[in-house]
N, C-alpha and C positions, 0 to 999 in steps of 0.2 A: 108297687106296694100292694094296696088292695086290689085285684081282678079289676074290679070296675064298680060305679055304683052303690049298684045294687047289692054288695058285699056289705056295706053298711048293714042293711035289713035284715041280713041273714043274723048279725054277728048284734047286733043292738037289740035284734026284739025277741029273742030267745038265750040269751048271753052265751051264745053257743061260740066254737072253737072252728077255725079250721084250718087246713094247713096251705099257705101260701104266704112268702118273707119277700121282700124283695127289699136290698139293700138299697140306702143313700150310697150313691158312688164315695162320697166327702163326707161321710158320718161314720164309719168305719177304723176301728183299729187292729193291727194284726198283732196276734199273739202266740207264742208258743209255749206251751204250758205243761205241765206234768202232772198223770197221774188222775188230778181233781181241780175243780176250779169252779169259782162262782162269780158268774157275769152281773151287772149291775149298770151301764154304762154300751151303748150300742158299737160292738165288736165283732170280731172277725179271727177265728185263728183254728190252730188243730191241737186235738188233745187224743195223744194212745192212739193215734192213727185214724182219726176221725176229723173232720172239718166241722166248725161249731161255726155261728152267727147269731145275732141277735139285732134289730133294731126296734129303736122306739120311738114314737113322735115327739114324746116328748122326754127330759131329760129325766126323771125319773118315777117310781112306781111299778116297776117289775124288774125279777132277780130269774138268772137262767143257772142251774146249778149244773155243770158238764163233767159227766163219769164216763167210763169206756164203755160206749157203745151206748148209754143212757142218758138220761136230761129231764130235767124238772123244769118247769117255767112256770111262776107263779109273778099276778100282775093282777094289778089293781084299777080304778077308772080315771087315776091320774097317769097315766101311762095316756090314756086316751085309746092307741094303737102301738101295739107290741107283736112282735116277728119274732120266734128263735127256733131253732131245729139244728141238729146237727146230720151229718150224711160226708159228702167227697167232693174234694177238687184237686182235679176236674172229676166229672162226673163222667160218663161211656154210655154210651148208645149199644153197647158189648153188656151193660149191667144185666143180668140175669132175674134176681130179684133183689127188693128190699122187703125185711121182714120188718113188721110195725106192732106192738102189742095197745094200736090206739083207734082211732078212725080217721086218722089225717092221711091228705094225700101226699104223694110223692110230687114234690118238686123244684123247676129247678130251671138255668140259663142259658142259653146258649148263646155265641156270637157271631157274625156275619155268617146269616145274618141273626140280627141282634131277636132273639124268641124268649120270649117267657112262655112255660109250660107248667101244667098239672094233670095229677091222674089221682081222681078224686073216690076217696074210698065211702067215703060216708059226709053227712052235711045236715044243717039244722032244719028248720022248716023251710026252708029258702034255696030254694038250688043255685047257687052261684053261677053257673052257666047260662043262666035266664039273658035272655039280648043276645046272646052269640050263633051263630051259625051253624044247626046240625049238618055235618057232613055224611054221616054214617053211625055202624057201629063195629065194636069187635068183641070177640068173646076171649078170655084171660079169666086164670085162677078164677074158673069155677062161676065167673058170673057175665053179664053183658053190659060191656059202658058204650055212653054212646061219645058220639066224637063232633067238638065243638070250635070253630075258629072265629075268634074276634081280634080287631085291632083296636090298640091303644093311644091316642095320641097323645103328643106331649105331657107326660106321664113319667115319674120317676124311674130309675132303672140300673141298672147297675153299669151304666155307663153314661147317669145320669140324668138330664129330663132328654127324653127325645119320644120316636111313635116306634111301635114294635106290636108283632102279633103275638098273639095270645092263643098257645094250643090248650086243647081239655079232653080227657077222658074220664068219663062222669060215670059210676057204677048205679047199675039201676036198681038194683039191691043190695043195700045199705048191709056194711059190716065192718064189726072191731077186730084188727088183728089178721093175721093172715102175711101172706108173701101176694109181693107185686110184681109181676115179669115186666119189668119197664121195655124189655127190646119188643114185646109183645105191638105194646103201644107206640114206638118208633115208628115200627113196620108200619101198621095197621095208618097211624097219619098220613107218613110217606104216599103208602098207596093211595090215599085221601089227595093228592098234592100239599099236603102241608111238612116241608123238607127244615130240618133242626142246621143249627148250625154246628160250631165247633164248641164241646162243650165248656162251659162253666162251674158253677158247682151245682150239687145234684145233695138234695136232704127233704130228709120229713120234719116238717116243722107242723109250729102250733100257730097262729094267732086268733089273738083277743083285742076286739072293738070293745071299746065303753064297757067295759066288762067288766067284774072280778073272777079269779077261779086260780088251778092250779091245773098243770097237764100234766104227765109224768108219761114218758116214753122210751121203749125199749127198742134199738136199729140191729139189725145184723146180717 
């Protein structure tokens, strides 16, 4: 769910946003919907050719409104912690880019082995990567992130609680909107020895700790 930590601090002491979801394997419901739809309840489904998700710590206090290709999430501090983005399943290691008209990162799962990943476009006063492992860096659309590996243990996951690594590409110049050449960042790990498994789903999401606010984001 949260990166680690220190995600708390980022996301509690500036009520700032960012994007990393990670699903209750058992909290989950799949849906298939038309057209428009408004989440309320921590789900899972595709709309217009998109993959949505949402979860929340608790049962309620934030509503995810899923359009084609767009998404509102609005969430309050009874929510606690709230996840929603929409994007693809599966996701490709082939994706060329995703366009975001926000500052969240791309990301997203893979399986055996079992990886959580982010390619982090922008972030509050708190760099989330903080504790993790610089490996390197790479240069993509126009700017330089650096590259971060940490492990998780027994930790939520979408294949429930177990231990899993945690990849990062961290941009060091913060920006809203733009295209992300995610295979950019494949590579650039890879070459790092940090190897993805077979993917899972793949989105730009929002979350909100102890927060109020609303996000509104455009995918394509």
């Amino acid at each position: 769910m949260v990166s680690f930590e220190s995600l708390v601090a980022l996301c509690s002491a500036a009520a700032a946003v960012m994007a990393v979801p990670t699903q209750h394997a058992n909290a989950t419901v799949e849906h298939e919907l038309a057209r428009r739809t408004t989440i309320s309840t921590s789900s899972t489904g595709t709309l217009n050719g998109y993959y949505y998700s949402m979860w929340m710590q608790n049962s309620a206090g934030a509503t995810m409104e899923v359009n084609s290709g767009q998404y509102s999430l609005t969430w309050d501090t009874s929510s606690e912690n709230v996840v929603g983005g929409i994007g693809w399943n599966p996701g490709s290691t082939e994706a060329s880019a995703l366009v975001a008209m926000a500052t969240f990162p791309s990301y997203g799962w893979t399986q055996n082995p079992l990886i959580e990943y982010y390619i982090v476009e922008s972030y509050g006063t708190y760099n989330p990567s903080t504790g993790a492992t610089k490996l390197g860096s790479v240069t993509s659309d126009g700017g330089t992130y650096d590259i971060y590996h940490t492990v998780r243990t027994n930790q939520p996951s979408i294949e429930g609680t177990a231990t899993f690594d945690q990849f990062w590409s961290v941009r060091q110049s913060k920006r809203v909107g733009g295209s992300v050449t995610t295979a950019n960042h494949f590579n650039a790990w890879a070459a790092s020895g940090l190897t993805l498994g077979t993917h899972n789903y793949q989105i730009l999401a929002t979350e909100g700790y102890e927060s109020s606010r609303t996000s509104s984001i455009t995918v394509s």
